[in-house]
C-alpha positions as CSV (number, residue, x, y, z in Angstrom):
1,X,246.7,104.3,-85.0
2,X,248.4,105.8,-82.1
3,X,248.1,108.3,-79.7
4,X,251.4,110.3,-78.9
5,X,251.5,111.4,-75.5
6,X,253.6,114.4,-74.6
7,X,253.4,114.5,-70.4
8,X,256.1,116.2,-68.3
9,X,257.8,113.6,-66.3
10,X,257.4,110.3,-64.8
11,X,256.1,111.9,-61.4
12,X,253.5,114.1,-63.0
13,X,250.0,113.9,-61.8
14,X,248.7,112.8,-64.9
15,X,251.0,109.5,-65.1
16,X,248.6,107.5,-63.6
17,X,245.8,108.5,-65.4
18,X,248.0,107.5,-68.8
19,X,248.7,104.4,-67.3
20,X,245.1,103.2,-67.9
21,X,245.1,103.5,-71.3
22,X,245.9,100.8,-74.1
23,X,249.5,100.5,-74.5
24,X,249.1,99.6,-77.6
25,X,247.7,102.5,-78.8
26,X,249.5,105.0,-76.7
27,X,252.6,106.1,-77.3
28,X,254.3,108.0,-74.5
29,X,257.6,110.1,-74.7
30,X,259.0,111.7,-72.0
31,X,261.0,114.9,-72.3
32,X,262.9,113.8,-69.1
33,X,264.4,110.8,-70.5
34,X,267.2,111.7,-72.4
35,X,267.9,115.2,-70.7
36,X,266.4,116.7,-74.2
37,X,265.8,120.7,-74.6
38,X,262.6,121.5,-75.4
39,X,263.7,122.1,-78.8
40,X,265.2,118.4,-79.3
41,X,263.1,116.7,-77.5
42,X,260.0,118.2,-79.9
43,X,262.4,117.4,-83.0
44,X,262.5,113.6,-81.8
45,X,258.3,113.3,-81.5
46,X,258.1,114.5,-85.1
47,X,260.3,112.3,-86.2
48,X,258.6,109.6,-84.6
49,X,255.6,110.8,-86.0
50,X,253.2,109.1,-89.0
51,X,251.6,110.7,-91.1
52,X,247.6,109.1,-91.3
53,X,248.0,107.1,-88.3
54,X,249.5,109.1,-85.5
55,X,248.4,112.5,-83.3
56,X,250.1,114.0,-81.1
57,X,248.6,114.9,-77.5
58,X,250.6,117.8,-75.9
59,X,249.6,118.2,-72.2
60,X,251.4,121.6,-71.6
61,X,250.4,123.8,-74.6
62,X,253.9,125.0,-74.9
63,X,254.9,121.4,-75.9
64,X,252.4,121.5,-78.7
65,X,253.9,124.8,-79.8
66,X,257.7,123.3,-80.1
67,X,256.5,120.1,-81.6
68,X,254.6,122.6,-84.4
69,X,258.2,124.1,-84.8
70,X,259.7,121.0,-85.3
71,X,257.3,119.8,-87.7
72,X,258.0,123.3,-89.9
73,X,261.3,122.5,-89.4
74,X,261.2,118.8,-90.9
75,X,258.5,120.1,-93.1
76,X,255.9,117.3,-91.6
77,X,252.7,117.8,-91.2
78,X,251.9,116.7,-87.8
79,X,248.4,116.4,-86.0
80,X,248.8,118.2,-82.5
81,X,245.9,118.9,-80.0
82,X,248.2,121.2,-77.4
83,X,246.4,120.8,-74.2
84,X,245.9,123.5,-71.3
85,X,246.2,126.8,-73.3
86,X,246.2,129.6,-70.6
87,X,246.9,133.2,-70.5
88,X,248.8,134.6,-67.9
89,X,251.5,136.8,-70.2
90,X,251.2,140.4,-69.6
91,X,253.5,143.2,-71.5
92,X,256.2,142.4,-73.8
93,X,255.7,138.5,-73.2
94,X,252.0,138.6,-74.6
95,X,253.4,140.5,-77.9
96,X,255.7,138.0,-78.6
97,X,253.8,135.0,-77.9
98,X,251.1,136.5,-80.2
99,X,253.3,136.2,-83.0
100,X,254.5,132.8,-82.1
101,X,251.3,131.3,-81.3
102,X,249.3,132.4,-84.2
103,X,251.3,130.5,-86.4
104,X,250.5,127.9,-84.6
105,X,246.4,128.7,-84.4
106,X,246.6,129.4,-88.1
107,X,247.5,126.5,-88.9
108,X,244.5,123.6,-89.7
109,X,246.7,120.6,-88.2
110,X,247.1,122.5,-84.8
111,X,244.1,122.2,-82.5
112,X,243.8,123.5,-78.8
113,X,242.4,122.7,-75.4
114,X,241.2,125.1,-73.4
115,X,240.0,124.9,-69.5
116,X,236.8,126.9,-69.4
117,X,235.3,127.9,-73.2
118,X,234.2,131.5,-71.2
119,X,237.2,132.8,-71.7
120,X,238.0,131.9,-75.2
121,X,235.9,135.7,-76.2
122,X,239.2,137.3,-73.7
123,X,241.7,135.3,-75.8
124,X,240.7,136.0,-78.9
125,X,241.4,139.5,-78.4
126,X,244.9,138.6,-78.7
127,X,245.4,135.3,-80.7
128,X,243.5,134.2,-83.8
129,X,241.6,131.3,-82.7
130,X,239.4,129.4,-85.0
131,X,236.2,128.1,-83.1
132,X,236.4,124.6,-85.0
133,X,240.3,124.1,-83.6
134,X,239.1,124.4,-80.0
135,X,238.4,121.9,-77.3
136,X,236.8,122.3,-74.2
137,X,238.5,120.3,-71.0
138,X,237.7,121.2,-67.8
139,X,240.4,120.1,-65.1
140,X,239.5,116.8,-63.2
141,X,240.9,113.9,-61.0
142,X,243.9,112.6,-62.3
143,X,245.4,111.4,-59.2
144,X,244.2,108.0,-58.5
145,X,246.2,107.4,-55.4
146,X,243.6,110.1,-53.6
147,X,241.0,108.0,-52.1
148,X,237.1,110.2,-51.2
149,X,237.3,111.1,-46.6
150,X,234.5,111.9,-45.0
151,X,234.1,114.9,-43.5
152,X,235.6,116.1,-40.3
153,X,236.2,119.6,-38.9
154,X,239.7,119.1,-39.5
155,X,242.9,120.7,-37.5
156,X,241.5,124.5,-37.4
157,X,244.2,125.5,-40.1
158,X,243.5,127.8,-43.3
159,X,245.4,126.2,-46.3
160,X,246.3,127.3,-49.3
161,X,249.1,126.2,-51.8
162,X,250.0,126.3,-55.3
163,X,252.4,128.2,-58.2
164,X,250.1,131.1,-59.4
165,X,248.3,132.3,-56.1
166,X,247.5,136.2,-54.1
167,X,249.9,135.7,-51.4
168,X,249.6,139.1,-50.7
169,X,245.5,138.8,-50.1
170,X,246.1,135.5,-48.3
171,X,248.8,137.0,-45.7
172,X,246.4,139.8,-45.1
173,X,243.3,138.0,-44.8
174,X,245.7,136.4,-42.4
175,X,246.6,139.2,-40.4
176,X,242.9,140.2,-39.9
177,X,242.6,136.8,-38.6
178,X,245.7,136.7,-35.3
179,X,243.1,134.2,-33.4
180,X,243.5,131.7,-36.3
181,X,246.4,129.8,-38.2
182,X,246.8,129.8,-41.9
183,X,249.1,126.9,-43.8
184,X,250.9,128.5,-46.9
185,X,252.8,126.2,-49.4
186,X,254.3,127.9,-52.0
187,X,256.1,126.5,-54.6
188,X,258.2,129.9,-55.7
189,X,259.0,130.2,-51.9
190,X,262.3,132.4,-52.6
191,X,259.9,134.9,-54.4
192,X,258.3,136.1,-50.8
193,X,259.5,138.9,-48.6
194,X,259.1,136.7,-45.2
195,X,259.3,140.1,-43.5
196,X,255.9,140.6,-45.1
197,X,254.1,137.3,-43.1
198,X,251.9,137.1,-40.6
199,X,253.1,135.4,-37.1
200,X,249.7,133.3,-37.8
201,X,251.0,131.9,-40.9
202,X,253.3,128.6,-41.0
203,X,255.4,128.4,-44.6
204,X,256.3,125.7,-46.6
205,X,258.2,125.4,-50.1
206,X,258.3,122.9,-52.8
207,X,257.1,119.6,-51.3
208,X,256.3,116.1,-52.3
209,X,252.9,115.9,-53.5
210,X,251.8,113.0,-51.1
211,X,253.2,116.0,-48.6
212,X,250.9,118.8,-49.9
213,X,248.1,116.6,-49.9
214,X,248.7,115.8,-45.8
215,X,248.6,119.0,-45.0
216,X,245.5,119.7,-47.3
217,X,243.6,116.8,-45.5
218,X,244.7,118.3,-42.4
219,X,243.1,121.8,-42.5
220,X,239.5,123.2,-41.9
221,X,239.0,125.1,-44.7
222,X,240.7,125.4,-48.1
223,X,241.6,128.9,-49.9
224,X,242.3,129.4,-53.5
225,X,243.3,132.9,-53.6
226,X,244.0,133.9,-57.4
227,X,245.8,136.7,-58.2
228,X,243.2,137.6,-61.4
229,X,240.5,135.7,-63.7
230,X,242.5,133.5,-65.7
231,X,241.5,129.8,-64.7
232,X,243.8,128.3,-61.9
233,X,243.7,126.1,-59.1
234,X,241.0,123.4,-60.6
235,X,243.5,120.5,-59.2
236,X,243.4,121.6,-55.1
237,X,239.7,122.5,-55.8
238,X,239.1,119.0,-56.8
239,X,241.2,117.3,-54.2
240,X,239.5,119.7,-51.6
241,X,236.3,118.3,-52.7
242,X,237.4,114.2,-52.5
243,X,239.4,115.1,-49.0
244,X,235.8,117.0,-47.9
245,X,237.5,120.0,-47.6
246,X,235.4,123.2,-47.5
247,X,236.3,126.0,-50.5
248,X,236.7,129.4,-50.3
249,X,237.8,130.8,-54.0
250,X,238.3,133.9,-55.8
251,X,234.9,134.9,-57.5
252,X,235.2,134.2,-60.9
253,X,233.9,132.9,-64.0
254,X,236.0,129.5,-63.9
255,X,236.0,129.0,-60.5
256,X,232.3,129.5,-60.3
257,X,231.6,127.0,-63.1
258,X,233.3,124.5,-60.8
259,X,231.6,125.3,-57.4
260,X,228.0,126.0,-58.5
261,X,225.6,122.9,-58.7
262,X,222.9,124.0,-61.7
263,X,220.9,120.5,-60.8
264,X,220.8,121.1,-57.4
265,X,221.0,125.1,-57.3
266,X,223.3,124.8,-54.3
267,X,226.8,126.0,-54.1
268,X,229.7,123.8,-53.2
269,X,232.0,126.3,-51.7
270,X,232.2,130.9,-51.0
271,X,233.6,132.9,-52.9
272,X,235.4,136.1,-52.3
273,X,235.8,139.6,-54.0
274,X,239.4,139.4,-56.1
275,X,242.0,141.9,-54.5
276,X,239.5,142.1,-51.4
277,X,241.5,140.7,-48.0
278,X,238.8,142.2,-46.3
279,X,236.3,140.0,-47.9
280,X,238.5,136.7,-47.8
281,X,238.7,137.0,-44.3
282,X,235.0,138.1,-43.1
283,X,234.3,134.5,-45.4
284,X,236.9,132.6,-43.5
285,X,235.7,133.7,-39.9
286,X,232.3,133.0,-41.3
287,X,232.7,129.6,-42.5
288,X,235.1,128.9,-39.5
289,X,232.5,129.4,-37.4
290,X,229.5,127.1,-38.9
291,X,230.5,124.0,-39.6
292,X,227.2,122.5,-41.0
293,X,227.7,125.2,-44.0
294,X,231.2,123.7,-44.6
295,X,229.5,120.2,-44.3
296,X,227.0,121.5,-46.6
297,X,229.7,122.9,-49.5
298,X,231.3,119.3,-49.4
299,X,228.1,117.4,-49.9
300,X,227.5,119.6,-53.2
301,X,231.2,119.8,-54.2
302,X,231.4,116.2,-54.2
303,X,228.9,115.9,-56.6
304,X,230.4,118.4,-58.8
305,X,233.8,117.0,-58.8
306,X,232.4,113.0,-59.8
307,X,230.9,114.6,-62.8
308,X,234.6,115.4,-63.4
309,X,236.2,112.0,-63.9
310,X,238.8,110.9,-65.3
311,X,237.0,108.4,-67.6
312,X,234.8,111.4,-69.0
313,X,237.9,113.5,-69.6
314,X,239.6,110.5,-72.1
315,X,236.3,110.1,-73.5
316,X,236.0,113.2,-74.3
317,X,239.8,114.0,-75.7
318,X,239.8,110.4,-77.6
319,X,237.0,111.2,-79.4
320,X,238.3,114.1,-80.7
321,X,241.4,112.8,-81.3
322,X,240.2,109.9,-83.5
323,X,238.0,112.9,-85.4
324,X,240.9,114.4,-86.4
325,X,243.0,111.3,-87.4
326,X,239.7,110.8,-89.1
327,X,240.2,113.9,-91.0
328,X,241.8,113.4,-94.4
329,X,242.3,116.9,-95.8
């Protein structure tokens, strides 16, 4: 029996985590490798591919959706749990991804993995998702080359960084802020109109990750400023909470299932009103201000984020894995 791993690329964040795993059960092919398209590179997992033995574990979804191509193609039936199915599509994208995708969902050999099961009633508005297909997996710590700080007040900076964040709300936030500097790594850098930020804000583009991480150890308190409800963030928020970081998110259901403690009825970071600058930045003077309430998130976060290992993730995805392979019909 093997386990067909589909990551991104040698430097991903989830190489290490693979690493751990039992080579002899774990098969991993990397789309990188060969230069392959999408498209080829899907065609040469099915074809690697046994029927009764193997599954095939797409971390991006849109892997999983190519390799399900490529098995219509070769007429194979392959196993695939697609991993990380989020919406962010609006218009003309979402129509055709509809059709695409629920060929996929319809299909009994194609099973998905979804961040937060909340949302799964929002998706289904769209795509025809079976409940017995689905898998929930909450983000957690991949990374095994970040080691738990203790806490400190930090440099005074306000970071945030990331693909799919509200720049605008952050640079205003900013603005209302002029006594207080704000860190801003963005990875679509080209995409913002510099006229448009603050004097109070330093930029950054695409970085290494050991980079990003520097500057997020650095700072006093962490933002994670989405730009709706769809889930996001999950990896800073954890690294925030092993660096002892204090969070400040965008209220919503996701985030909220990360940062509240239901054992200890504590919260392990603010929230803030989505859209609301106004908001972000009465939280962030707040929170600037006391530091034993930023001491107090990253006592709680902490202890949300270690129920979030790594170990429990595999566990978790294995197990359904092996169901599956189980699976005869």
């Amino acid at each position: 029996m093997s386990y067909i791993f589909v990551p991104l690329d040698k430097e991903h964040r989830i190489m290490n985590w693979l690493n751990t795993f039992n080579n002899d059960e774990c098969v991993f092919m990397n789309p990188k490798e060969n230069n392959d398209s999408m498209w080829k590179y899907a065609c040469r997992v099915v074809k690697k591919y046994e029927a009764g033995k193997d599954i095939v574990i797409a971390w991006q979804f849109i892997y999983g959706v190519y390799i399900y191509m490529a098995s219509r193609f070769y007429r194979k039936r392959v196993k695939i749990i697609a991993l990380n199915f989020i919406e962010h599509s609006v218009g003309w994208k979402t129509k055709i991804k509809v059709l695409l995708y629920n060929r996929c969902f319809a299909n009994k050999n194609f099973y998905t993995g979804i961040n937060c099961i909340e949302y799964l009633k929002e998706y289904k508005k769209y795509y025809k998702i079976y409940d017995d297909r689905v898998l929930e997996m909450p983000d957690c710590n991949f990374r095994t080359d970040i080691q738990e700080r203790s806490f400190d007040i930090g440099d005074g900076t306000i970071f945030c960084g990331g693909f799919i964040r509200d720049w605008k709300i952050f640079f205003n936030a900013a603005k209302l802020l002029p006594h207080l500097n704000f860190v801003a790594v963005i990875r679509n850098v080209e995409s913002i109109d510099k006229n448009e930020v603050p004097e109070n804000v330093r930029i950054y583009g695409p970085m290494p990750i050991a980079q990003f991480y520097v500057l997020l150890r650095q700072c006093s308190i962490s933002v994670i400023a989405l730009p709706s409800s769809v889930p996001n963030g999950f990896t800073v928020m954890i690294q925030s909470a092993y660096l002892n970081r204090p969070i400040i998110a965008t209220d919503c259901v996701a985030v909220n299932k990360l940062l509240y403690n239901q054992k200890l009825n504590k919260w392990g970071g603010a929230t803030y009103k989505q859209g609301d600058a106004k908001d972000l930045a009465d939280k962030i003077e707040k929170l600037y201000a006391d530091i034993e309430s930023r001491k107090a998130y990253c006592e709680v976060m902490l202890e949300n984020v270690k129920e979030r290992s790594a170990e429990a993730y595999s566990d978790r995805l294995l197990k359904f894995a092996d169901k599956i392979i189980a699976d005869k019909s």
